[in-house]
Backbone as CSV, one residue per row, in Angstrom:
resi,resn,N_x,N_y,N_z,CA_x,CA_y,CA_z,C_x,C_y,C_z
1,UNK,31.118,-2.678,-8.268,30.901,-4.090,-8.615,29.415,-4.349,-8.815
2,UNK,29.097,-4.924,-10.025,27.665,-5.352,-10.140,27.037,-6.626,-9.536
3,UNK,26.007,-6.854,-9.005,25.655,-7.635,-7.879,24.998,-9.154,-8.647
4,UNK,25.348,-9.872,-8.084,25.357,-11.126,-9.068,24.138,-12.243,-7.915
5,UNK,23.530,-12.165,-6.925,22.531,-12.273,-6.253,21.233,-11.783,-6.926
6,UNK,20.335,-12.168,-6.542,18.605,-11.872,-6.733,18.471,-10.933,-5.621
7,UNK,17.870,-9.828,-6.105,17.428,-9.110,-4.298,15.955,-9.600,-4.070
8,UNK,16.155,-9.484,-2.718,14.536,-9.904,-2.465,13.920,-9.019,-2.296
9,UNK,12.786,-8.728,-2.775,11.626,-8.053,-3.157,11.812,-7.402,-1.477
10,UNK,11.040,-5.670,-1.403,11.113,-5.280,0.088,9.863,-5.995,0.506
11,UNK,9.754,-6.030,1.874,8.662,-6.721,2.707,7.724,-5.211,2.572
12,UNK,6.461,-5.557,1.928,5.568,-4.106,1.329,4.531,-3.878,2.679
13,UNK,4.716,-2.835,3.109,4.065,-2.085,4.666,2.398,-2.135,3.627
14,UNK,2.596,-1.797,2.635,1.026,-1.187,2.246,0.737,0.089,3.087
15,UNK,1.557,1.225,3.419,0.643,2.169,3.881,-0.060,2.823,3.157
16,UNK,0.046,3.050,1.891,-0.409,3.840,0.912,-1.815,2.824,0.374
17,UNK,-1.705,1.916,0.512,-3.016,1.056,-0.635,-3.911,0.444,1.230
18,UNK,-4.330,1.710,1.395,-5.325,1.352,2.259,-6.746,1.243,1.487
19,UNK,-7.353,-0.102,2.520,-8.510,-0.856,1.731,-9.559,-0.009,2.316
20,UNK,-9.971,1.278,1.588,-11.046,2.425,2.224,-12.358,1.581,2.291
21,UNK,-12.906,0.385,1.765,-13.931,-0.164,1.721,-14.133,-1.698,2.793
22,UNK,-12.908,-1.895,3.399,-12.657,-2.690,4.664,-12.442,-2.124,5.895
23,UNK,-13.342,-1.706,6.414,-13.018,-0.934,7.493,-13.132,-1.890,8.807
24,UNK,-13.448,-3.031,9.205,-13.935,-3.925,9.849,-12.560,-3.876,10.730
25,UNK,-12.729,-3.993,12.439,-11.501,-3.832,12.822,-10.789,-5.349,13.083
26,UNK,-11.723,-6.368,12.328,-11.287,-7.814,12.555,-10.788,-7.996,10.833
27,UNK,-10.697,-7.116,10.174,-10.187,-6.952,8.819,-8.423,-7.300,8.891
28,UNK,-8.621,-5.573,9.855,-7.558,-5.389,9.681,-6.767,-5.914,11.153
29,UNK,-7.118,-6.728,11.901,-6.843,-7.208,12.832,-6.357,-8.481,12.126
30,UNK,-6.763,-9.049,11.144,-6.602,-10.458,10.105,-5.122,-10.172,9.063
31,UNK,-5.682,-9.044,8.481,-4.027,-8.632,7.818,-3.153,-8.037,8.227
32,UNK,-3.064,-8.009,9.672,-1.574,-7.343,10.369,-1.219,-9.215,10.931
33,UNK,-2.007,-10.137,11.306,-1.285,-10.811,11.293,-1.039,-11.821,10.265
34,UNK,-1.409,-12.003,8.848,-1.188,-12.475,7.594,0.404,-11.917,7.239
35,UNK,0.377,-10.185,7.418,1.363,-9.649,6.628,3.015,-10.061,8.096
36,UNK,2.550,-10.057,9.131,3.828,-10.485,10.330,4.023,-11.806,9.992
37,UNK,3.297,-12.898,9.452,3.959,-14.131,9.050,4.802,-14.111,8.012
38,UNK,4.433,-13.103,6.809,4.962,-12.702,5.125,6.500,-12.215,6.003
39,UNK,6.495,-11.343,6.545,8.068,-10.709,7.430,8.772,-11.432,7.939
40,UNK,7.796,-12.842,8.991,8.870,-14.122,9.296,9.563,-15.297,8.242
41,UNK,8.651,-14.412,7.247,9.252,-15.677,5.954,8.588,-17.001,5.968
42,UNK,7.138,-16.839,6.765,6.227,-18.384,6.730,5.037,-18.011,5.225
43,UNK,5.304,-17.866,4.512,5.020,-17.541,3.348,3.789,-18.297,2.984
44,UNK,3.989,-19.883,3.044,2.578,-20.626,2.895,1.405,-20.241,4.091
45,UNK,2.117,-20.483,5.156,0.988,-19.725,6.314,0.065,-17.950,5.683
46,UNK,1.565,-17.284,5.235,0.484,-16.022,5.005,-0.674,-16.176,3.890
47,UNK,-0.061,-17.285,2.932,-0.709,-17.086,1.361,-2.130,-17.639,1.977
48,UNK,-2.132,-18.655,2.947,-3.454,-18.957,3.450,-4.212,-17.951,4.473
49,UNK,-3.653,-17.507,5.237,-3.807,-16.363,6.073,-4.596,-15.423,5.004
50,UNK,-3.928,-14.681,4.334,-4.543,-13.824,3.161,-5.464,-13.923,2.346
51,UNK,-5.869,-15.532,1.826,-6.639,-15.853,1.348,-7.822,-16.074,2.428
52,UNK,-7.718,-16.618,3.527,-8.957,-16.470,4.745,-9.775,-15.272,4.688
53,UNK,-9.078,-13.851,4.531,-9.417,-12.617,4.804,-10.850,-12.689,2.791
54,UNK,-9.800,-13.039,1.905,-10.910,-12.965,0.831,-12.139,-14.143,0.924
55,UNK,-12.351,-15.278,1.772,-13.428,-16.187,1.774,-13.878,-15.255,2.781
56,UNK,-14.059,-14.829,3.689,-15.019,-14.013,4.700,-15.275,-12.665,4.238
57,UNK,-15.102,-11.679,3.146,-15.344,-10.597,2.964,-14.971,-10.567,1.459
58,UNK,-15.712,-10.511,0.843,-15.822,-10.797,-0.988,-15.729,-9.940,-1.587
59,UNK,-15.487,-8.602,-0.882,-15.598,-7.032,-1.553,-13.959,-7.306,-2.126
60,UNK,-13.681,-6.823,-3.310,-12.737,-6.469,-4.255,-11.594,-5.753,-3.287
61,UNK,-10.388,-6.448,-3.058,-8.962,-5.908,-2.161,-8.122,-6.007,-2.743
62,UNK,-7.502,-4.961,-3.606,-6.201,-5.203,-4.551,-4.744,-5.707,-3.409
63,UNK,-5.016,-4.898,-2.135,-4.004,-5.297,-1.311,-3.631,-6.625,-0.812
64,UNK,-4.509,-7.768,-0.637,-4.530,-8.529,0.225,-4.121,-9.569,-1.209
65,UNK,-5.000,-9.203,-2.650,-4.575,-10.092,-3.457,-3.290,-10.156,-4.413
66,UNK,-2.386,-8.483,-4.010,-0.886,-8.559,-4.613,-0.033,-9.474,-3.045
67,UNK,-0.919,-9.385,-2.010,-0.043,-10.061,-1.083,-0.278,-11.645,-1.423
68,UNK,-1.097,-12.137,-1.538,-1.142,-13.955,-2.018,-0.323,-13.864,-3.145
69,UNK,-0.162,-12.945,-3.785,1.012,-13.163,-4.902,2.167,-13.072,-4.710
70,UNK,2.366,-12.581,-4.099,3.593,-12.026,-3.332,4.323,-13.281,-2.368
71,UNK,3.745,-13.888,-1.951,3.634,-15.093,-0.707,3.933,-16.074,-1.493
72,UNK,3.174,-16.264,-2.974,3.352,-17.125,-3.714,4.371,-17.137,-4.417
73,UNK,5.135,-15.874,-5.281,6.667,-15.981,-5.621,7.749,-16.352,-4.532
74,UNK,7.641,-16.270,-3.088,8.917,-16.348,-2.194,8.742,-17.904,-2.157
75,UNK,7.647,-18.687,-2.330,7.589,-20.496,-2.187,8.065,-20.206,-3.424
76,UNK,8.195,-19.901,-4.749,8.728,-20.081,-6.131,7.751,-20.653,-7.169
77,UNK,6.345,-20.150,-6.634,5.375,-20.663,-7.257,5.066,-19.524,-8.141
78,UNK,5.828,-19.462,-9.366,5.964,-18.274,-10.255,4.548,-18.196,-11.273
79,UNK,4.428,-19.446,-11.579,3.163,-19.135,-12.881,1.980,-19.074,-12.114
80,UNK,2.009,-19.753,-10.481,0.365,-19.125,-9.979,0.337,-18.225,-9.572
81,UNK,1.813,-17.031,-8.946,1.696,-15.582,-8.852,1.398,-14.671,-9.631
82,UNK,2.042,-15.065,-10.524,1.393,-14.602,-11.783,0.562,-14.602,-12.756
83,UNK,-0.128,-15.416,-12.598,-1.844,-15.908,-13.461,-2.594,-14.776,-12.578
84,UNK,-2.135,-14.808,-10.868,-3.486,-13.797,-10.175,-2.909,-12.389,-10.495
85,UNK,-1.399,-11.701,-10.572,-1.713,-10.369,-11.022,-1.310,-10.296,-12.020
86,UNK,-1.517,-10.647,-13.789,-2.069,-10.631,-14.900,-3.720,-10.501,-14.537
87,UNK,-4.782,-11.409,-14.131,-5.696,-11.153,-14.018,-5.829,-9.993,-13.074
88,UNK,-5.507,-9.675,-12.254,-5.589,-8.510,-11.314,-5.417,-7.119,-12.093
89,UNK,-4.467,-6.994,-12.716,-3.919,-5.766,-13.525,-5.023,-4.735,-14.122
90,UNK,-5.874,-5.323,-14.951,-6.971,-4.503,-15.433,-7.869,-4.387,-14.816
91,UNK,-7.810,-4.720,-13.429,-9.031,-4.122,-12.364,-8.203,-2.819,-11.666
92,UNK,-7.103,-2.873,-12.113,-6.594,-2.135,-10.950,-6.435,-0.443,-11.833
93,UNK,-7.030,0.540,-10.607,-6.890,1.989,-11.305,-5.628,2.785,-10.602
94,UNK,-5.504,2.557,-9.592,-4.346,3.276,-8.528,-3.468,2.996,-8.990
95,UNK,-2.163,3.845,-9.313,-0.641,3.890,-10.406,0.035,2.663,-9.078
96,UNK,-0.085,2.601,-8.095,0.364,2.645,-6.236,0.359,0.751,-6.774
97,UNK,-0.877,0.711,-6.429,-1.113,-0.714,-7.211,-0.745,-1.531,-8.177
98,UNK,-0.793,-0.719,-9.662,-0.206,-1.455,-10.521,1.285,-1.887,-10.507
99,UNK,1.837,-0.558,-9.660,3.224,-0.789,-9.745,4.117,-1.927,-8.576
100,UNK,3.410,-2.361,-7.848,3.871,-3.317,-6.989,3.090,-4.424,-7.385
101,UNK,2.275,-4.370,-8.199,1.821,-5.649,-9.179,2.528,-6.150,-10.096
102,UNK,3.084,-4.921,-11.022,4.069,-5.112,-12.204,5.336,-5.128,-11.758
103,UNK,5.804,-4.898,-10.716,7.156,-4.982,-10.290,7.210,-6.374,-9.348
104,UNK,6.154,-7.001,-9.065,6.278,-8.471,-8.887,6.280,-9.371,-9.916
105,UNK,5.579,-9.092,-10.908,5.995,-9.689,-12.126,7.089,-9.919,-13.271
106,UNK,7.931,-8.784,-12.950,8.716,-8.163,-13.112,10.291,-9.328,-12.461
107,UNK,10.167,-9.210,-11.588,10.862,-10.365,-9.923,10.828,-11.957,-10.819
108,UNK,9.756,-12.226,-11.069,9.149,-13.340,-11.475,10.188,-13.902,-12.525
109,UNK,10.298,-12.884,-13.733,11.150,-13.136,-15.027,12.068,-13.149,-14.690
110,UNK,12.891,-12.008,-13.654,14.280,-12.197,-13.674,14.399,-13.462,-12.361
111,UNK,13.575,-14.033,-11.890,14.025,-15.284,-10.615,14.291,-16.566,-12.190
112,UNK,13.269,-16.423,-13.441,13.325,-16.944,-14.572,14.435,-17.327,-15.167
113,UNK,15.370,-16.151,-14.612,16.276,-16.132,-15.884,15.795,-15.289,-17.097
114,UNK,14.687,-14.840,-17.272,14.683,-13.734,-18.309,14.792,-12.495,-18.688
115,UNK,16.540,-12.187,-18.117,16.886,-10.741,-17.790,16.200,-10.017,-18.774
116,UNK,16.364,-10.149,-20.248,15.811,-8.991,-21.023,14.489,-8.523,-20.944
117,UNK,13.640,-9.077,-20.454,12.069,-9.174,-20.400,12.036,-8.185,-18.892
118,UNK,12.603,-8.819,-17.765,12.820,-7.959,-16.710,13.472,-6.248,-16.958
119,UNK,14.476,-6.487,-17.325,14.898,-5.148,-17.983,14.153,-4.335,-18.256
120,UNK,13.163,-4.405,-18.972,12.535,-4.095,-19.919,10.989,-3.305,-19.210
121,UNK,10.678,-4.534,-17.908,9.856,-3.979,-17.095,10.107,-3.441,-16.284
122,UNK,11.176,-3.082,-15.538,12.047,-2.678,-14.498,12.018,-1.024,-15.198
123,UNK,12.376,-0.680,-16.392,12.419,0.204,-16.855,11.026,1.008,-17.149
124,UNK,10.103,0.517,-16.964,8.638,0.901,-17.278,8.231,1.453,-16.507
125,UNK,8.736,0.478,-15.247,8.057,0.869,-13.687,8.918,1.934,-13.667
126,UNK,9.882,1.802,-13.823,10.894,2.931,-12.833,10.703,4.478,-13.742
127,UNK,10.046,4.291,-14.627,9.962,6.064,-15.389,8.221,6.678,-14.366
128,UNK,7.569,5.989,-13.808,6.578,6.278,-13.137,6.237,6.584,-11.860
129,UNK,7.517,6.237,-11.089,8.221,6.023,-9.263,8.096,7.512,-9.067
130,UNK,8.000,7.812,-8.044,7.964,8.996,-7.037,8.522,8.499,-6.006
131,UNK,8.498,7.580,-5.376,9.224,7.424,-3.999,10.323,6.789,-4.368
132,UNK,11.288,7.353,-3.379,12.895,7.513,-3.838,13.308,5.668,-3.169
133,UNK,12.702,5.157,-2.259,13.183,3.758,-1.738,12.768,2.678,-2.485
134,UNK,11.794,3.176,-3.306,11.503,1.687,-4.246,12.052,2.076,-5.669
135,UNK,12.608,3.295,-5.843,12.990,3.561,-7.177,14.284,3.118,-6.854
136,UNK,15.280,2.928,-5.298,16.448,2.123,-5.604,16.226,0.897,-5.591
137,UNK,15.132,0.173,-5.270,15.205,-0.802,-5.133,14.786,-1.548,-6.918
138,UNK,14.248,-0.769,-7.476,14.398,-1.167,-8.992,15.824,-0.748,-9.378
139,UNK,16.370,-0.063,-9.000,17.617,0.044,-9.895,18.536,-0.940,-9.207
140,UNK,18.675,-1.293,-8.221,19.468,-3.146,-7.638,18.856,-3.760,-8.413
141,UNK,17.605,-4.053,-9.467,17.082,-5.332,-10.327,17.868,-5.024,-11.269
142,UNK,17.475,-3.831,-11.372,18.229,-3.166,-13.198,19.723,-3.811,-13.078
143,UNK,20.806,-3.148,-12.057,22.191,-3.641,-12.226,21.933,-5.022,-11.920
144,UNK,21.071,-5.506,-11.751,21.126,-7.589,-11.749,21.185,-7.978,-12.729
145,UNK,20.261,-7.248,-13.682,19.963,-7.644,-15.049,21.357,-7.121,-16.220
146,UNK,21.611,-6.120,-15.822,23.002,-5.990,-16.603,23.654,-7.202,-16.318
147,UNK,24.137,-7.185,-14.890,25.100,-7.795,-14.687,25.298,-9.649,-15.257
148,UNK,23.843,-9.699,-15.615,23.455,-11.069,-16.128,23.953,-11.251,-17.551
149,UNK,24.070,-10.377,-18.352,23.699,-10.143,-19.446,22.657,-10.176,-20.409
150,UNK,23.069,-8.771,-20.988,21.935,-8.517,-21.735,22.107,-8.510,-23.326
151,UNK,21.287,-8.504,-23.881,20.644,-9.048,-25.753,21.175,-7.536,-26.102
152,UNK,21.881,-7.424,-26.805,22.528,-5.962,-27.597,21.669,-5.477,-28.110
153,UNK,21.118,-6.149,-29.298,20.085,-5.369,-30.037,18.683,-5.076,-29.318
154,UNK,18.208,-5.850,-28.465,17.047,-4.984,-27.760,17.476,-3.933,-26.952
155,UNK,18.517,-4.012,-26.058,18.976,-2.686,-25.514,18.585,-1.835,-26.883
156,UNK,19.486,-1.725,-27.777,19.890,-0.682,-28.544,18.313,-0.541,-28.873
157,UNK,17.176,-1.616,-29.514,16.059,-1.126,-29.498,15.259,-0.044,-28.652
158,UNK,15.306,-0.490,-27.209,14.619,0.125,-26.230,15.234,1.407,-26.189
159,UNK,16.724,1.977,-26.364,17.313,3.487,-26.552,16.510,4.007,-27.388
160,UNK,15.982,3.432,-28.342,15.269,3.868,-29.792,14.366,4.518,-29.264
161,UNK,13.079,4.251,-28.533,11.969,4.035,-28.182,11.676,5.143,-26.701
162,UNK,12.907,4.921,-25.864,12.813,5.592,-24.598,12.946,7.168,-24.671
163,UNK,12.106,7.913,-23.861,11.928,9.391,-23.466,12.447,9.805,-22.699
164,UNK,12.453,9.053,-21.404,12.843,9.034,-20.186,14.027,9.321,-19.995
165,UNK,14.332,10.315,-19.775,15.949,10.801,-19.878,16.933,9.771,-18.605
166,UNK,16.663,9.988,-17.432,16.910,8.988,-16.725,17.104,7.420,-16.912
167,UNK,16.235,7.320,-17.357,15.818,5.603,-18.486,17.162,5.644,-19.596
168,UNK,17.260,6.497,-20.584,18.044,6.731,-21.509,19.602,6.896,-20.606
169,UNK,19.864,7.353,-19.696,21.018,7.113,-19.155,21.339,5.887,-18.742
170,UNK,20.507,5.401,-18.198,20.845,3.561,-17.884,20.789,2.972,-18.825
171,UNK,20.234,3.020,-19.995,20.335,2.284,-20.788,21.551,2.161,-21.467
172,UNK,22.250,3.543,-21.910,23.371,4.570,-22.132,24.508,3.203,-21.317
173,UNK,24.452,3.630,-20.190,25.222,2.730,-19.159,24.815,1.312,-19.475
174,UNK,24.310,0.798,-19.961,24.293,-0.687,-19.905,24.994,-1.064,-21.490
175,UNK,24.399,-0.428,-22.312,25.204,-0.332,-23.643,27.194,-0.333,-23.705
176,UNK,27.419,0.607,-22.683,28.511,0.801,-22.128,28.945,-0.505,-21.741
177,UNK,28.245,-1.181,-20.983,28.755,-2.292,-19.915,28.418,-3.433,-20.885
178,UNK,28.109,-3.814,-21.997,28.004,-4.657,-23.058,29.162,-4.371,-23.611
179,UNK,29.508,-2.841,-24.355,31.034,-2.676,-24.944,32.013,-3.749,-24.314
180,UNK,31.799,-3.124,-23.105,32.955,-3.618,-22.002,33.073,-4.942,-22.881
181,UNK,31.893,-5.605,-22.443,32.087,-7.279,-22.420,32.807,-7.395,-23.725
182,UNK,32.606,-6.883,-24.799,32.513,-7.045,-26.166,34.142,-6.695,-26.657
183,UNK,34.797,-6.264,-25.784,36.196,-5.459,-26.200,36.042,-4.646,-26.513
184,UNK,34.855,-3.598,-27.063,34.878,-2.656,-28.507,34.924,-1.684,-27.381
185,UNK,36.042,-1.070,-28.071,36.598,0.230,-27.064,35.265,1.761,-27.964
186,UNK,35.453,1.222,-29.000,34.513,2.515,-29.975,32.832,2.799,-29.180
187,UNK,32.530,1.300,-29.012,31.053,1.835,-28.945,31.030,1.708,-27.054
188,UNK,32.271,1.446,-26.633,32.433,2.042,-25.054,32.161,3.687,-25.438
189,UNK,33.190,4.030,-25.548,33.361,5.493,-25.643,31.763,6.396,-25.965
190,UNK,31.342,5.653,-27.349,30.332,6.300,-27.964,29.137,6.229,-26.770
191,UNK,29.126,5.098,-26.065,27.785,4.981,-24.918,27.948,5.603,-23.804
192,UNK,29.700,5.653,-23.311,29.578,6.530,-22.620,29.391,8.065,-22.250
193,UNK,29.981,9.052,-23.739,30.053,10.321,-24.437,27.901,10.227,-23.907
194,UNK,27.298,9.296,-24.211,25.898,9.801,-24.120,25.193,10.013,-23.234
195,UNK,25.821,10.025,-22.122,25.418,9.312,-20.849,25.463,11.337,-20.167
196,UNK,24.363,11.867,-19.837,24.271,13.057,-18.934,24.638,12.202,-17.299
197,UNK,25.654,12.632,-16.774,26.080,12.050,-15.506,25.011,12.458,-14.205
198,UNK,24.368,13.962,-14.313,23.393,13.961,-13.454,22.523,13.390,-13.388
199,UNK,21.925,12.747,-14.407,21.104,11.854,-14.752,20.814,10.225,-14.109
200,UNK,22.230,9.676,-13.565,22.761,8.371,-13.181,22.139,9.029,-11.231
201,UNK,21.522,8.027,-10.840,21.107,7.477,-9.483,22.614,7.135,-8.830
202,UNK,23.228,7.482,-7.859,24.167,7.249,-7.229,24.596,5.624,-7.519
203,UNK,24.067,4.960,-7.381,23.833,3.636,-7.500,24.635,3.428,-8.768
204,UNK,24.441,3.868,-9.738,24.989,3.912,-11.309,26.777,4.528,-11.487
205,UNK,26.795,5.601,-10.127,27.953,6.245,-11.157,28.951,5.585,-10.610
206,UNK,28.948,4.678,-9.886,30.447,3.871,-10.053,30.852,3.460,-10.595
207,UNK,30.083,2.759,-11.436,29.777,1.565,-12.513,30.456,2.854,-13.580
208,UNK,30.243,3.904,-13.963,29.920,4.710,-14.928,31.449,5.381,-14.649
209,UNK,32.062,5.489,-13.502,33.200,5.798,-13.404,34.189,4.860,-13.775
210,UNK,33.931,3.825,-13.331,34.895,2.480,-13.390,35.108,2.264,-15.137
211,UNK,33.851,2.105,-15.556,34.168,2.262,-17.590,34.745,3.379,-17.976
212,UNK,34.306,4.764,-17.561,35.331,5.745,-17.744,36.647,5.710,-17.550
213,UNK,37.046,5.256,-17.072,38.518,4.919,-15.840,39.374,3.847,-17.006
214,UNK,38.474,3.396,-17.473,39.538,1.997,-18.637,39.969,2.987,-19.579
215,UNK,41.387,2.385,-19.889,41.913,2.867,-21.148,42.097,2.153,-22.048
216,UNK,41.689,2.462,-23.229,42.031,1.557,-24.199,42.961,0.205,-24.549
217,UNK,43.702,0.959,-24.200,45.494,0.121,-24.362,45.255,-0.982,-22.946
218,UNK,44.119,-0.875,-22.058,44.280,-1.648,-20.896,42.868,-2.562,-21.017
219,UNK,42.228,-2.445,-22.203,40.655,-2.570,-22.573,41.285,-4.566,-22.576
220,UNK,40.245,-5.117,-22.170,41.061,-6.579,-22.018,39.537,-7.218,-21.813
221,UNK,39.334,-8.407,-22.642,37.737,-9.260,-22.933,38.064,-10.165,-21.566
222,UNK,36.280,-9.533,-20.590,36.630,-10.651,-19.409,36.482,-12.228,-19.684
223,UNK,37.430,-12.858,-18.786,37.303,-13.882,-18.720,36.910,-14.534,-17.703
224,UNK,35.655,-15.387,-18.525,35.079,-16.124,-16.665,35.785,-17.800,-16.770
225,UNK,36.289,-18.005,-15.738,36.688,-19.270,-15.091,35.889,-20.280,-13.812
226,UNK,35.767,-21.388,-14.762,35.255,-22.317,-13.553,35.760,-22.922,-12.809
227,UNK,35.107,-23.001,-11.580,35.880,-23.445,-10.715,35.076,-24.516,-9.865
228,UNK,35.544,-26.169,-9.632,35.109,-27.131,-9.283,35.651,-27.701,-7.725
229,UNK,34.428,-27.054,-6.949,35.017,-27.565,-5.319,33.763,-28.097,-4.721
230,UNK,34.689,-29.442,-4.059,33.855,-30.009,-3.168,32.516,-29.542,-2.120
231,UNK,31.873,-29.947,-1.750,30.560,-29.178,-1.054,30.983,-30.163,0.390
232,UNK,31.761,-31.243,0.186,31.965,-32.023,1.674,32.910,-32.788,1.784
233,UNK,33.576,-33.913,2.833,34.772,-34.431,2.913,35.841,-33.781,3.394
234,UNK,36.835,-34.663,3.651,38.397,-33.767,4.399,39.143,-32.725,3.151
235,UNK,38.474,-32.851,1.751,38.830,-31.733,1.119,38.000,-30.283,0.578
């Protein structure tokens, strides 16, 4: 089943984007407790918390300033999280960095509503991942963004374009999961025939079994139904 929720972004440890040029032990005595408010979910407290740490020490901290961004998408303050890492981006040289920069931005479009745009970055980040816990945690955005629906012809664009064999299997699979929607049993088949199965993240091959698993003769256009219920009262 594809997941029809927003996931929330993981709560980011930063062990890897240590600030080698903050060594101050009231530094980092300041951002262990900025980042324990970000974990209780007091989000405005940290975004100020975090920002305290940049008025007392002016030296350049990619860490502390993807965390005010970060603080700032969970209040839903999307265009000022994102004005600071757009500007942040081209300072930044560490792959470590950009990618929990661009994968908050990333969060941003699809909290938007702009699955295809998310898609699109979700897929960028994820051909560059080495660590196996944030590469599932892009592929829970990816099946969000299917599951939202997606624009046919940019899929089919981005197949055009992609190297990424891995990439090219999800995409493969999402093409698939458009058929679905679409009735067309032909270009089911054809997306799925393309699909290398070792290729699919565990995460994927259910999804990838379950379209395999339809038969034609049982191929049936979903139908969504609304449904109108009270929120209060004896009914």
């Amino acid at each position: 089943m594809l997941k029809e929720k927003i996931i929330p972004i993981a709560v980011l440890t930063f062990s890897f984007l240590k600030a080698d040029t903050l060594e101050t032990t009231s530094y980092y005595g300041k951002f262990n407790i900025a980042l324990e408010s970000f974990k209780l979910g007091r989000y405005r407290l940290a975004q100020n918390q975090f920002k305290e740490i940049i008025v007392q020490d002016t030296t350049f901290d990619p860490t502390v300033q993807i965390m005010i961004a970060n603080s700032m998408y969970y209040q839903k303050k999307y265009d000022e999280a994102s004005k600071i890492l757009r500007q942040l981006l081209p300072k930044l040289k560490n792959i470590s960095y950009m990618n929990h920069a661009k994968l908050t931005l990333a969060d941003i479009h699809l909290s938007n509503g702009k699955y295809n745009i998310a898609y699109k970055n979700y897929l960028k980040i994820r051909a560059t991942l080495k660590d196996s816990a944030l590469i599932n945690d892009v592929d829970e955005r990816l099946i969000l963004c299917i599951s939202n629906g997606l624009n046919e012809n940019e899929v089919e664009n981005l197949l055009a374009r992609e190297k990424n064999n891995f990439n090219r299997a999800i995409i493969n699979l999402t093409r698939a999961y458009i058929s679905w929607l679409n009735n067309d049993t032909y270009s089911l088949n054809n997306a799925l025939g393309a699909i290398k199965y070792r290729s699919l993240g565990n995460i994927y091959r259910k999804i990838f079994e379950n379209l395999r698993n339809l038969k034609s003769n049982n191929l049936r256009k979903p139908v969504t139904i609304a449904a109108v219920l009270p929120l209060s009262g004896p009914d």
